[in-house]
N, C-alpha and C positions, 0 to 999 in steps of 0.2 A: 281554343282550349289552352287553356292558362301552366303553365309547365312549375311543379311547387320546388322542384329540387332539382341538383345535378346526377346524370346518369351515377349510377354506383355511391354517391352520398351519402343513401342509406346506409347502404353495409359498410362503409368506413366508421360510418357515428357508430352503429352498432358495434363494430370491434373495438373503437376507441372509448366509449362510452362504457360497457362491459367490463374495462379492466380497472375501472375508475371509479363503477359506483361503490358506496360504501357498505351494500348488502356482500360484496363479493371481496371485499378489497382486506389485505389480512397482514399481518404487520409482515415486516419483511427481517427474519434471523441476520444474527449477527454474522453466523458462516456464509450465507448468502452474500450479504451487503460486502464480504471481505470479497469473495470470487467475485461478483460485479465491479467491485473498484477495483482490484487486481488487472484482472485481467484489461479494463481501462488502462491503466497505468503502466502495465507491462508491455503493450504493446505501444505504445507512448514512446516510452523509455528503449526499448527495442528498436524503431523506429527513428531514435537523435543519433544513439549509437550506429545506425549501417549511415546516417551522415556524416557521422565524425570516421568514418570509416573511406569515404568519400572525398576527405579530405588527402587521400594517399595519390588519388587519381596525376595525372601530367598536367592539367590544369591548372596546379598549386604548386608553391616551391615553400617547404620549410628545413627547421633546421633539427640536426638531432635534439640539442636538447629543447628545442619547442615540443619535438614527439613525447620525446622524455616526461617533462611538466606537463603535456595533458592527458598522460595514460597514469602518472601520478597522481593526478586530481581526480580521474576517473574511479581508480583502485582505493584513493583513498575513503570518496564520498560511498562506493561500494561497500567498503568495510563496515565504515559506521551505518548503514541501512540494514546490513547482514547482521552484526550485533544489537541492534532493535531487537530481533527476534531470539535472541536467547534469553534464558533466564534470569531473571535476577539475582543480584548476589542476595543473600539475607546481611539482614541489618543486624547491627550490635547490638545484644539487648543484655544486661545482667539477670532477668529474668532465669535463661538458664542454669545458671549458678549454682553451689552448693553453698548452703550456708555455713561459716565458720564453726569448727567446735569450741564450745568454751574453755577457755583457760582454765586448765586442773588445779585448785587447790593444794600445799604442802599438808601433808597430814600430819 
């Protein structure tokens, strides 16, 4: 008896197979795609941070201001990530403007 697949193969293709065809397949939002990569990223980033944290251990010998300059670099790349997310300024535009009144004539 000729054996055609591996034990459980089926139902692997079948779950992998099912989330892929294009009868079922559906675009994927922009709030999603943001929580997907976030949470990647955060946990990434989270993750260099308890290293660099690690770096405090008896293991290492540094100096204050090496702590200094890499919690600066840290704070500072922080900042500008954190200002990404706010608003933008608005632009200058004379659009808003009031138009000038005309020069009164002498009567």
């Amino acid at each position: 008896m000729a054996r055609t697949s591996k034990p459980g193969a089926g139902a692997i293709a079948g779950v992998i197979g099912s989330a892929h065809t294009p009868a079922t397949k559906r675009a994927e939002t922009k709030a999603e795609r943001f929580r997907r990569v976030a949470l990647s990223r955060m946990d990434r980033a989270l993750k260099a941070l308890e290293l660099v944290g690690g770096l405090a251990g008896t293991g290492y010998e540094s100096t204050a201001e090496q702590q200094v300059a890499m919690f600066e670099a840290l704070l500072a790349t922080l900042e500008v990530a954190r200002s990404r997310f706010e608003p933008k300024p608005v632009k200058f535009s004379f659009a808003a403007e009031v138009p000038p009144e005309p020069p009164q004539t002498a009567a």
